[in-house]
PADOGU-119368 format. One record per residue (C-alpha): x, y, z; residue number from 1. Coordinates in nm, 2 decimals. Layout:
BEGIN
        X        Y        Z    nr
        X        Y        Z   NUM
...
END
This chain:
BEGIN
        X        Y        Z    nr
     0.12    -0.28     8.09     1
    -0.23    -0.30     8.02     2
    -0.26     0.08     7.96     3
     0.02     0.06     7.78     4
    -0.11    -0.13     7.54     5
    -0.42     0.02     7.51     6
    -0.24     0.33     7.41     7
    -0.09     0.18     7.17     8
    -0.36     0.02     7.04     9
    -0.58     0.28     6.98    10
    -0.25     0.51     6.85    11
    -0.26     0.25     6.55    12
    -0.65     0.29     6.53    13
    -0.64     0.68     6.50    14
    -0.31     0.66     6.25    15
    -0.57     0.42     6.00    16
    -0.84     0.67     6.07    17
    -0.62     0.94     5.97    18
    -0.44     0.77     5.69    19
    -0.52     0.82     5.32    20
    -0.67     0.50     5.29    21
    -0.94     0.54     5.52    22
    -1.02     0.87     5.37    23
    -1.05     0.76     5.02    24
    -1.26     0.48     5.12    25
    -1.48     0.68     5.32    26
    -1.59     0.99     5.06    27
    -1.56     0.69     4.78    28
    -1.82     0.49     4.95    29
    -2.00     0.84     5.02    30
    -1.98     0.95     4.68    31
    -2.08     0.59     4.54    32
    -2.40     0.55     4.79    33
    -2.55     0.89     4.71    34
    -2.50     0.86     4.32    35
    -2.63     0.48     4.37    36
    -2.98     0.57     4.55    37
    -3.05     0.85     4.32    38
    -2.94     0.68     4.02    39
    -3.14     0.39     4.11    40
    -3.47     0.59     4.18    41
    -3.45     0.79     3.89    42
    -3.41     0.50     3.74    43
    -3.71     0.25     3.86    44
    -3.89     0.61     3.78    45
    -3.77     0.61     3.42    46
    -3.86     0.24     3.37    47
    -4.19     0.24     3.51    48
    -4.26     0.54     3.31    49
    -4.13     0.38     2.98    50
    -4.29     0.10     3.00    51
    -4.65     0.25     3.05    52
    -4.56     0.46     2.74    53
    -4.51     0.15     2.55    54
    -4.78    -0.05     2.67    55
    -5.01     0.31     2.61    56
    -4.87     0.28     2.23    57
    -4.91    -0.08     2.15    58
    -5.26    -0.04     2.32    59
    -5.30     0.18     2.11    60
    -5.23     0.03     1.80    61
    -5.44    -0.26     1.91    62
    -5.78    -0.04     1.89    63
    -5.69     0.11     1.65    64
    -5.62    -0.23     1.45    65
    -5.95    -0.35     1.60    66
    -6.12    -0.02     1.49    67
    -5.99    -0.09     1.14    68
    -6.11    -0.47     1.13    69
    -6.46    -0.36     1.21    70
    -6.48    -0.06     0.98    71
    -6.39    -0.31     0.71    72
    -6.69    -0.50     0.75    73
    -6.92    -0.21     0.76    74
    -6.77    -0.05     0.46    75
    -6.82    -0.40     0.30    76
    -7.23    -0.40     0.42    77
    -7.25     0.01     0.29    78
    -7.08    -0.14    -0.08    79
    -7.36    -0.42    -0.04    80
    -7.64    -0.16    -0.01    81
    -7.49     0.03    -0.30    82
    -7.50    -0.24    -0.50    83
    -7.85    -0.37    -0.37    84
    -8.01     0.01    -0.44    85
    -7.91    -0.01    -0.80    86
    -8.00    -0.30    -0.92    87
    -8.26    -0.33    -1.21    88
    -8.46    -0.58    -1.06    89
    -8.51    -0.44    -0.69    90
    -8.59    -0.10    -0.86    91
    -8.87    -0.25    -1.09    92
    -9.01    -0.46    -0.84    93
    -9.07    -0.16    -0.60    94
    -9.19     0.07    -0.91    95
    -9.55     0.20    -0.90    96
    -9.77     0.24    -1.18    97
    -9.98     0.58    -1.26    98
   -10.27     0.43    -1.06    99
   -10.05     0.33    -0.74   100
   -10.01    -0.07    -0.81   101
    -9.74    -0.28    -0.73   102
    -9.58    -0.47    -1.01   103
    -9.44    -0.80    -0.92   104
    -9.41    -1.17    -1.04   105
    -9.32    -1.45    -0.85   106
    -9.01    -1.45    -1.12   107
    -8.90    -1.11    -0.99   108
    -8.88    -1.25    -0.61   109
    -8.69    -1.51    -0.67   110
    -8.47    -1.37    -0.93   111
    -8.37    -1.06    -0.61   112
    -8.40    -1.36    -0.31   113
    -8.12    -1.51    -0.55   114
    -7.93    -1.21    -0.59   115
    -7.93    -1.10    -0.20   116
    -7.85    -1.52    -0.13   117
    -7.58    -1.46    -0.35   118
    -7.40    -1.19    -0.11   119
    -7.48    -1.45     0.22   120
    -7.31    -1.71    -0.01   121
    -6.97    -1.53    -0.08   122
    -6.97    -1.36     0.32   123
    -7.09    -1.57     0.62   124
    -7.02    -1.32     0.80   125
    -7.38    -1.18     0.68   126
    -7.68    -1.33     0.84   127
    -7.98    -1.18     0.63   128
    -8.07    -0.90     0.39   129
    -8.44    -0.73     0.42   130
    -8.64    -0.47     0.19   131
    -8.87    -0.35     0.27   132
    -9.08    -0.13     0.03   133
    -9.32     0.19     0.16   134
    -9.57     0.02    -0.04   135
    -9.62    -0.28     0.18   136
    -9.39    -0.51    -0.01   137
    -9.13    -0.69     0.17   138
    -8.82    -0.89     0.01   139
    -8.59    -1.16     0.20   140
    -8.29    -1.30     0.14   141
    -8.41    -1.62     0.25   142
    -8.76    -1.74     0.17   143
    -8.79    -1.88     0.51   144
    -8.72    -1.66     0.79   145
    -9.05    -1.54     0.89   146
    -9.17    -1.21     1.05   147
    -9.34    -1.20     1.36   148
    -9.75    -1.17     1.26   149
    -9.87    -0.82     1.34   150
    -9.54    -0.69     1.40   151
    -9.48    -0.32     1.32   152
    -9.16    -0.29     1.12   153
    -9.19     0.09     1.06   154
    -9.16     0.16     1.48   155
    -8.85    -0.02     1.48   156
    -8.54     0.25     1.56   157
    -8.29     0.14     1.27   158
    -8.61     0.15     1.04   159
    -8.74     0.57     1.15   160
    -8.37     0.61     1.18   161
    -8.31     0.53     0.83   162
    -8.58     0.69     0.73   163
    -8.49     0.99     0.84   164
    -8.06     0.97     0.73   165
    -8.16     1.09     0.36   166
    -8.00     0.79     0.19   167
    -7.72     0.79     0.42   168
    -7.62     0.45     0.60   169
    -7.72     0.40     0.99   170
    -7.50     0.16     1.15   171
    -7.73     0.04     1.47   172
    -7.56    -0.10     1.79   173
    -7.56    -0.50     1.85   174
    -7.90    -0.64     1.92   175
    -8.09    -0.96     1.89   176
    -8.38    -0.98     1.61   177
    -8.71    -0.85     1.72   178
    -8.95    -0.89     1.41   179
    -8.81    -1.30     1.32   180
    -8.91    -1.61     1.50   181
    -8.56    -1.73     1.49   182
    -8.39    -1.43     1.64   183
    -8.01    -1.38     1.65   184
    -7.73    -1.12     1.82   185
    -7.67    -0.88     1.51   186
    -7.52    -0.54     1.46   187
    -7.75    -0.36     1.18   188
    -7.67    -0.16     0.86   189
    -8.01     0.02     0.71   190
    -8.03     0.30     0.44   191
    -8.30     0.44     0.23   192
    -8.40     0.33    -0.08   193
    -8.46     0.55    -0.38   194
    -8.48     0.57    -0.73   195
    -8.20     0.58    -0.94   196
    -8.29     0.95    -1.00   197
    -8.32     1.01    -0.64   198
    -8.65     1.16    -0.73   199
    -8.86     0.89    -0.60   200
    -8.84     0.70    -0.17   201
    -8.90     0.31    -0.23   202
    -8.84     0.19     0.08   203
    -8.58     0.06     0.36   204
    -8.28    -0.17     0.28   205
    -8.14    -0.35     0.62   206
    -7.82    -0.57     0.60   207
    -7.79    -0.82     0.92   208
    -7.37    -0.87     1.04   209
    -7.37    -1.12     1.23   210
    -7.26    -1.01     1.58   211
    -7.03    -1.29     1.63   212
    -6.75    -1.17     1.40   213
    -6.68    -0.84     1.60   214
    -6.70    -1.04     1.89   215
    -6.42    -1.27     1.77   216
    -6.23    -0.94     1.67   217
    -6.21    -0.86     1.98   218
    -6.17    -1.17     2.18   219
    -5.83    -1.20     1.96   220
    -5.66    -0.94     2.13   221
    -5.47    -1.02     2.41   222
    -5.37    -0.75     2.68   223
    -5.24    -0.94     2.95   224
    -5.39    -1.15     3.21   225
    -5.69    -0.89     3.30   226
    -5.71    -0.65     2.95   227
    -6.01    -0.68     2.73   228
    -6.13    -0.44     2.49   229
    -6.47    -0.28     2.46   230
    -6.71    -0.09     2.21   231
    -6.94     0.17     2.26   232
    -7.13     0.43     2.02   233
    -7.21     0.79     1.99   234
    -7.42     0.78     2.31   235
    -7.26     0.55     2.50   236
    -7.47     0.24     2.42   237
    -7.28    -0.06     2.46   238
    -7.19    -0.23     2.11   239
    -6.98    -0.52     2.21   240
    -6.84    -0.58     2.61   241
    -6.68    -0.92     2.71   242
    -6.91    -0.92     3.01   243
    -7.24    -0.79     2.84   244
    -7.49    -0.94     3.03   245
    -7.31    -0.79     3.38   246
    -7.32    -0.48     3.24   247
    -7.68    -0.53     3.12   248
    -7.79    -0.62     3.51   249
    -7.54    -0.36     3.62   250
    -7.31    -0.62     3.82   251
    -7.03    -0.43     3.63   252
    -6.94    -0.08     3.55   253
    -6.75     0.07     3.31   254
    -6.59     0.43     3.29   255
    -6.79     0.52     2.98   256
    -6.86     0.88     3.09   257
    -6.51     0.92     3.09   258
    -6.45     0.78     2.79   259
    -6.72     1.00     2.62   260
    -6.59     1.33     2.75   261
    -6.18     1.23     2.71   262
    -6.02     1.45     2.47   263
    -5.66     1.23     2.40   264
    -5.66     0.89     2.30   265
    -5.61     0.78     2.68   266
    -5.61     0.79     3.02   267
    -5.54     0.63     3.40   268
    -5.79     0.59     3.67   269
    -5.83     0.39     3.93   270
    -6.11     0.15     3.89   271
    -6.25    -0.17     4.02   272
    -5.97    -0.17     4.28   273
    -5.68    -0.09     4.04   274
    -5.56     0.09     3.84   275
    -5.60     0.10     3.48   276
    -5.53     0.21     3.13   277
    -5.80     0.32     2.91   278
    -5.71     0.32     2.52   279
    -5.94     0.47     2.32   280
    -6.00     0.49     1.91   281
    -6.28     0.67     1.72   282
    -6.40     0.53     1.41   283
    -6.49     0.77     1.15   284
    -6.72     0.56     0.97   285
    -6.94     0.47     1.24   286
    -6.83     0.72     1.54   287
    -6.76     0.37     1.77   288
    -6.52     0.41     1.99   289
    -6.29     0.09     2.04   290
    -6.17     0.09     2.41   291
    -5.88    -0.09     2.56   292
    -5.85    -0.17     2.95   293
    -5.54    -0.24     3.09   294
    -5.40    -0.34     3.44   295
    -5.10    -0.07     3.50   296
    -4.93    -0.33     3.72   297
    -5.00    -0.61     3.51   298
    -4.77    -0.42     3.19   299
    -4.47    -0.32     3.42   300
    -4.50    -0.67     3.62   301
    -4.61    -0.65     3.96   302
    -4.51    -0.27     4.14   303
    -4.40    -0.43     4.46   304
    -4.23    -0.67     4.28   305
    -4.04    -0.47     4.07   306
    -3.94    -0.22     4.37   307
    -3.79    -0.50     4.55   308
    -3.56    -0.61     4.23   309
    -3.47    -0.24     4.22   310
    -3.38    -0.18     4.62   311
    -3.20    -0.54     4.58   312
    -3.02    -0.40     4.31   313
    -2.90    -0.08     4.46   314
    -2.80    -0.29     4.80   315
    -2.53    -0.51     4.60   316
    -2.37    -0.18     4.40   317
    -2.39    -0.04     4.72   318
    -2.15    -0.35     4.85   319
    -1.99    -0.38     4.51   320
    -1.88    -0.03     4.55   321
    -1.78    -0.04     4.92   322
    -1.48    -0.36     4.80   323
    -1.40    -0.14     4.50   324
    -1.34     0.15     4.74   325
    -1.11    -0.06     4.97   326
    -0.95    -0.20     4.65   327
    -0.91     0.08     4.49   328
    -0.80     0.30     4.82   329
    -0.58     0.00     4.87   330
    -0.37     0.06     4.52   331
    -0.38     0.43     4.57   332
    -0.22     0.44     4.93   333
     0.03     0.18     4.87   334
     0.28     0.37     4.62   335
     0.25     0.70     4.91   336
     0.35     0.46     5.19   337
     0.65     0.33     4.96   338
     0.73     0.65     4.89   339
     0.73     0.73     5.27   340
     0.91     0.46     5.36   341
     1.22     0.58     5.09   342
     1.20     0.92     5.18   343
     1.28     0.76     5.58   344
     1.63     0.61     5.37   345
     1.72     0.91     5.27   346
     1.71     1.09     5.60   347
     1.96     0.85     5.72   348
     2.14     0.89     5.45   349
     2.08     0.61     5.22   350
     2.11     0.84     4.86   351
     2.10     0.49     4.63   352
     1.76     0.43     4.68   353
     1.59     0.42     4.35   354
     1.19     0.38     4.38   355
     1.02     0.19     4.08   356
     0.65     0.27     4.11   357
     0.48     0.20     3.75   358
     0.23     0.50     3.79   359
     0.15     0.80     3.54   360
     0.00     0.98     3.83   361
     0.10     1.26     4.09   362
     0.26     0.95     4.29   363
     0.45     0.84     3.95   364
     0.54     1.17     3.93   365
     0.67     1.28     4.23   366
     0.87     0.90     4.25   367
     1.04     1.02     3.91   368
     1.15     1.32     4.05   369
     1.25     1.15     4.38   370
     1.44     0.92     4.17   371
     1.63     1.26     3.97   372
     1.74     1.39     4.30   373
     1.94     1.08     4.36   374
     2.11     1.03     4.08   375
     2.15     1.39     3.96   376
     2.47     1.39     3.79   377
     2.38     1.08     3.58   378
     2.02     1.23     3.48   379
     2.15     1.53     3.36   380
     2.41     1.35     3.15   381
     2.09     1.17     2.97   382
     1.92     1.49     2.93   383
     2.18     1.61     2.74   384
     2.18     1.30     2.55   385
     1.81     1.31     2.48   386
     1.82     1.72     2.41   387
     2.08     1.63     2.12   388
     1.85     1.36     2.02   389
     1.56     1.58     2.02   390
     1.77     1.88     1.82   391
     1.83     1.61     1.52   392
     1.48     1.50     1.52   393
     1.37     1.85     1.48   394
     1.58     1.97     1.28   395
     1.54     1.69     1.01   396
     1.15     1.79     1.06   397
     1.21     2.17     0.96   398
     1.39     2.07     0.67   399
     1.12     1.82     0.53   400
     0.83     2.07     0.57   401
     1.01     2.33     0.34   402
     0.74     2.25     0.09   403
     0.54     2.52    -0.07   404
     0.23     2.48    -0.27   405
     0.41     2.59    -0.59   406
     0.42     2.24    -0.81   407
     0.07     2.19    -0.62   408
    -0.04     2.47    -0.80   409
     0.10     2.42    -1.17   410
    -0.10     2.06    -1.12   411
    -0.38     2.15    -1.05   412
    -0.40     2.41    -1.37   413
    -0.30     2.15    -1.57   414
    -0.60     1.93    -1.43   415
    -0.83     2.22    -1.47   416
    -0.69     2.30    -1.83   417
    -0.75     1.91    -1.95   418
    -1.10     1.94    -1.80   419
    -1.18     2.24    -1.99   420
    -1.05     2.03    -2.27   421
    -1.24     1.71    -2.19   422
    -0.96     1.53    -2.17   423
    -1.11     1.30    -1.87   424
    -0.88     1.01    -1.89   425
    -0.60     1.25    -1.85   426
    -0.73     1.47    -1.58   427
    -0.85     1.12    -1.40   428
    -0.44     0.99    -1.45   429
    -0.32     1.35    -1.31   430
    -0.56     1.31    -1.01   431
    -0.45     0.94    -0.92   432
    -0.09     1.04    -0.95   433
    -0.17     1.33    -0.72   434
    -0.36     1.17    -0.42   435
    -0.09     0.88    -0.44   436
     0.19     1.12    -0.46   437
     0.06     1.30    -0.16   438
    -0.06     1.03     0.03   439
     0.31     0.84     0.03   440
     0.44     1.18     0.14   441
     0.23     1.26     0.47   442
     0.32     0.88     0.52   443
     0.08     0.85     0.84   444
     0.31     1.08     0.99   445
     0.61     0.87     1.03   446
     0.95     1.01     0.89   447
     1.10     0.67     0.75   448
     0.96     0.51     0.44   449
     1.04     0.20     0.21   450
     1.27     0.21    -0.09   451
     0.94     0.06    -0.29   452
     0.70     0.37    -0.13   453
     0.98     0.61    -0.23   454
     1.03     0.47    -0.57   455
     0.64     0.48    -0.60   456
     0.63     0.86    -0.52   457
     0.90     1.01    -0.79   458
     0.72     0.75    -1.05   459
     0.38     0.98    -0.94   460
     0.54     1.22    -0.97   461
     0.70     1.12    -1.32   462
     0.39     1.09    -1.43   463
     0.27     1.45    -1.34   464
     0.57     1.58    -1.50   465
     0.52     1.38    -1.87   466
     0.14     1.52    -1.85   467
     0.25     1.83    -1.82   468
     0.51     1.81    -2.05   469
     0.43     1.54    -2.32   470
     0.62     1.66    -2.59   471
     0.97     1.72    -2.34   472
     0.96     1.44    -2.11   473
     1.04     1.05    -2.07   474
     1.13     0.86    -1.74   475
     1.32     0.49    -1.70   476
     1.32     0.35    -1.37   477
     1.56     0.04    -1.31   478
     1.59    -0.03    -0.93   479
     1.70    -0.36    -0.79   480
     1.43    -0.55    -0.67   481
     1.60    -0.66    -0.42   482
     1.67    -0.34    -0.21   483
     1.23    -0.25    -0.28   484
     1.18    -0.39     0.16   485
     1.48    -0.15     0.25   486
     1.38     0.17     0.43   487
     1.53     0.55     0.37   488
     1.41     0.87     0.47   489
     1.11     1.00     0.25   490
     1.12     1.26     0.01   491
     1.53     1.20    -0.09   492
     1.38     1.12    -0.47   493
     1.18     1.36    -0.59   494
     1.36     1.68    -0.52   495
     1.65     1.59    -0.72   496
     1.40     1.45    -1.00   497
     1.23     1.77    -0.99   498
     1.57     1.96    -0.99   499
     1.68     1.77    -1.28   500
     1.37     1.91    -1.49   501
     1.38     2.26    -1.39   502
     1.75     2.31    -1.44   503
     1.81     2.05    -1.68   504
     1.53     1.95    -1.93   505
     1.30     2.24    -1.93   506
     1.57     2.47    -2.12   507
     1.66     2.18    -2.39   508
     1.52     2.21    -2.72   509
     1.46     1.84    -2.79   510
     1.32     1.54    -2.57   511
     1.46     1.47    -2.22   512
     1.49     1.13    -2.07   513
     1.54     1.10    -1.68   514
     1.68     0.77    -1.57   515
     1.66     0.63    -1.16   516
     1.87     0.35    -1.09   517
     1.94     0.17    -0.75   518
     2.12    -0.09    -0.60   519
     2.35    -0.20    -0.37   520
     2.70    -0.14    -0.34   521
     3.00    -0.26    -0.10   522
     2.69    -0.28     0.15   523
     2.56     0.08     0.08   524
     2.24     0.19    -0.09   525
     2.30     0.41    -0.44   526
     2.06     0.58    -0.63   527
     2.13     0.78    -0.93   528
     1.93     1.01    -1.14   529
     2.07     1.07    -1.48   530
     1.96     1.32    -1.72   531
     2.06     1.44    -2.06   532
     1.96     1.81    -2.06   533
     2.14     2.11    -2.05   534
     2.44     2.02    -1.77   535
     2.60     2.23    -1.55   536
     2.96     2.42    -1.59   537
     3.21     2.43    -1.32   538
     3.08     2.78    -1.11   539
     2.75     2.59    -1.13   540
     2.82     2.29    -1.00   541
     3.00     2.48    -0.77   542
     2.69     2.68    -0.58   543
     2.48     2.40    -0.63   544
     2.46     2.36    -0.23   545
     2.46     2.72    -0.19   546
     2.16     2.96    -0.05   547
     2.12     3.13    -0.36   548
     2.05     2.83    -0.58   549
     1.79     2.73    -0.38   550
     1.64     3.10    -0.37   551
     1.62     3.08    -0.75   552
     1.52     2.77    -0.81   553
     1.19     2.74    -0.97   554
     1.11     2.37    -0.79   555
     0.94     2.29    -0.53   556
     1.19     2.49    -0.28   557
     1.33     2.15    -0.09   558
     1.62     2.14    -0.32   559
     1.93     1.94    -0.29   560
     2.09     2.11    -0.04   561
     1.79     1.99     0.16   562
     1.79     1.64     0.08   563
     2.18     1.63     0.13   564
     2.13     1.80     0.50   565
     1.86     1.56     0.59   566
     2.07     1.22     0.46   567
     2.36     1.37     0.67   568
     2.16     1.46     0.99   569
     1.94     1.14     0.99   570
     2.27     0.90     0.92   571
     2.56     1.05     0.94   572
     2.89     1.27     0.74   573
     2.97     0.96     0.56   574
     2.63     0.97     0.30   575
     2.49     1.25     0.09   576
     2.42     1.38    -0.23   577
     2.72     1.43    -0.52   578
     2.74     1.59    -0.87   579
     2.85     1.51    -1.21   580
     2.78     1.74    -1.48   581
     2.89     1.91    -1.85   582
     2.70     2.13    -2.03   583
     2.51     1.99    -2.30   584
     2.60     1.67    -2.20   585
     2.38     1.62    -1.88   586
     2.40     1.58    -1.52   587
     2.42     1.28    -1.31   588
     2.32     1.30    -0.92   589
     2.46     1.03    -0.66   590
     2.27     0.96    -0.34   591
     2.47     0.76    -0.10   592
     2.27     0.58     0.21   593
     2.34     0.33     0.43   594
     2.15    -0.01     0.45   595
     1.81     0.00     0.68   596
     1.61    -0.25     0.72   597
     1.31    -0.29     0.93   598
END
């Protein structure tokens, strides 16, 4: 008994391994966990990539922001110096006479202490202003800074480097007052002074900025928890570094070699135990270069951190995907097994089964023709029904799209003849009537339209006409309002409209006058176009339905004929199209339809 059930047991255990379900759930789940990892590690290799791009760019435009701050106050010290060399007073004071003597008053010192005070007054970001003349002459901008007794200006490095820059500025690195008793941290601007004919050397200009505003530049950036930024010169001498003295007693190291020698704007190395983003921007002005230091991890959150939020990420899709699978495996298996179970009917011979499985796929599919096999005789019956349906449909289609480009073309002359005639009010009322005559005929496609849409296209078309022929034409249109929400076929108008011009009006000497009226009649729809041109005799009126009129006819090539077929196809033998005519007297056309509402 035991065995027995054992068999059986594992008999059901290897038809579920077998069965489709467990075989679309198993490749599914296979499918989803391979596109899953590598999705997810492309991705976390994307994002981490992206977002040290974008921290490498808005570090970027940091130094470079930085760079720009401080180039601004150097430019402002250079225009300072400019000013200070040409000035009237600073160049007489420091003239010499034939026999080598200096010319000065105690009026002239204070009139140029008061002139550089004047500069320290408007920027406090200027500590002090110096000349010193070659002569021996010195001038301060404040009367009470005192220089250092004994103390050799002219071995200072900003003053020989000066000296030697031909009138050019020299921007010095930051560094703390060496010839004043009061000594403060400054970064140094000096130039040459000359003559205004730059014939003659006076002496050395130096402009003090205080070092305190670069260092505020730069304390104002923030680059996360760890970043700072950095400034260096030509040689590598530090300018401004958040931990100056460390570097000075060489407790820190930076990667300034590197940062010399680096030929892009940045790059990665691991330093100080992480690694880090360098940033760098080159000033033009003064050849700094403005450095920022980044933490990697720090930008793109911690790396282990944001490798666990990815693997946790991929582990629920991965689960997600596995109770799709069986959901999804689920709704694919259970129309086959219903399928199955009415295929075991009809082996016993159970030939009323009728499977309704709502599916557009191969299971739909085959159920449908599951379904026709049953019930032959009755399906064939409704595919004749439908193939009848289908030969109306189509041929009420053929017959609407015997359109040729003919009145097309005789309007679009006319628009191109007013043009040449700057008529543009005319050829702007042609064009209107044009687009709305053709956009109510393509109709979106559909085949029925409203009595108000239809009436609206033969008016466009009316208006086309009288354009073109002012001097023949006038339209009236009286149609019940009351039949305007009806709906008829498209395109029942118009033909007879145009027929009525081309057979009727065209050949009469005088003015012709088209009238459309419409109503409702004994519960039918009539419309009527009346016209007073040249009528028709009896033979005429006679062939008007016949081939040959149509292959004369000079209209559009729909004809009547056409619109009397359609009416007749779409509702039936008891509507159409009738005639009343006598020459010279007019016609009058009769279009019978039947009430259709929406």
């Amino acid at each position: 008994m035991r065995t027995l059930l054992h068999k059986q047991c594992l008999k059901r255990i290897m038809l579920k391994l077998n069965s489709i379900q467990f075989h679309i759930s198993f490749y599914f789940s296979a499918l989803i966990l391979v596109l899953i990892t590598i999705i997810g590690l492309v991705s976390y290799d994307k994002f981490s990539n992206t977002l040290e791009n974008n921290a490498e760019e808005y570090n970027l435009q940091l130094t470079q922001q930085v760079k720009e701050n401080i180039d601004y106050y150097i430019r402002y010290m250079d225009d300072i110096s400019s000013i200070v060399q040409t000035s009237p007073s600073l160049q007489q004071y420091f003239s010499s006479s034939e026999n080598g003597s200096i010319t000065q008053t105690g009026e002239q010192e204070n009139r140029i202490t008061d002139f550089f005070q004047s500069f320290i007054n408007a920027r406090h970001d200027i500590v002090s202003i110096f000349a010193f003349g070659y002569n021996g002459q010195v001038l301060k901008s404040d009367p009470n800074l005192k220089i250092k007794d004994n103390y050799k200006i002219e071995d200072l490095d900003w003053y020989q480097a000066a000296k030697e820059s031909a009138g050019k500025p020299v921007v010095s690195t930051s560094h703390v007052e060496t010839f004043v008793n009061n000594p403060r941290w400054v970064v140094s601007l000096s130039k040459e002074l000359k003559s205004t004919d730059n014939h003659e050397r006076k002496g050395i200009l130096l402009i003090d900025l205080n070092y305190k505003i670069i260092s505020e530049i730069c304390k104002k950036v923030k680059l996360g928890g760890k970043g700072y930024i950095f400034i260096i010169d030509k040689q590598g001498n530090i300018v401004y570094h958040p931990q100056q003295k460390l570097i000075y007693n060489r407790l820190k190291k930076e990667m300034i070699p590197q940062v010399l020698n680096t030929q892009g704007k940045s790059f990665v190395v691991d330093h100080d135990g992480a690694r880090k983003l360098y940033t760098i921007s080159t000033s033009d002005l003064t050849g700094w270069k403005v450095v920022s230091v980044t933490n990697v991890n720090d930008m793109i959150m911690d790396g282990k951190e944001t490798k666990k939020f990815f693997f946790m990420m991929i582990i629920i899709s991965i689960l997600l995907s596995l109770l799709i699978a069986l959901v999804i495996s689920n709704r694919v298996s259970r129309p086959i097994k219903k399928l199955e179970l009415s295929m075991k009917q009809v082996e016993i011979g159970n030939f009323d089964i009728e499977l309704d499985l709502p599916y557009n796929h191969e299971v739909g599919r085959l159920s449908k023709s599951f379904n026709m096999m049953t019930k032959k005789i009755k399906e064939l019956m409704q595919q004749v029904v439908y193939e009848q349906k289908a030969l109306r449909k189509s041929e009420i289609k053929v017959l609407q799209s015997q359109i040729n480009p003919h009145f097309l073309y005789n309007t679009l002359d006319s628009i191109i003849w007013m043009a040449e005639s700057n008529r543009n009010e005319d050829v702007i009322d042609m064009t209107s009537s044009l687009a709305k005559l053709f956009r109510i005929s393509l109709n979106k496609g559909e085949e029925t339209i409203s009595i108000r849409g239809e009436i609206e296209h033969v008016k466009n078309y009316l208006l086309i006409q009288k354009m073109r022929y002012s001097n023949k034409l006038d339209f009236i249109i009286d149609v019940d309002p009351e039949i305007m929400s009806y709906q008829t076929i498209k395109l029942i108008l118009q033909p007879i409209v145009e027929n009525a011009i081309y057979h009727g009006i065209k050949n009469k000497t005088e003015k012709g006058l088209i009238r459309i009226l419409g109503k409702e009649v004994e519960g039918k729809l009539l419309f009527q176009v009346i016209d007073n041109g040249v009528g028709m005799d009896p033979k005429q009126l006679k062939n008007i339905y016949s081939d040959e009129h149509r292959k004369h006819s000079k209209g559009n090539g729909v004809g009547v004929k056409n619109v009397h077929e359609r009416i007749q196809i779409y509702y039936g033998q008891d509507f159409g199209v009738s005639f009343e005519s006598e020459v010279d007297r007019g016609t009058t056309v009769s279009i019978w339809m039947p009430v259709v509402t929406i």
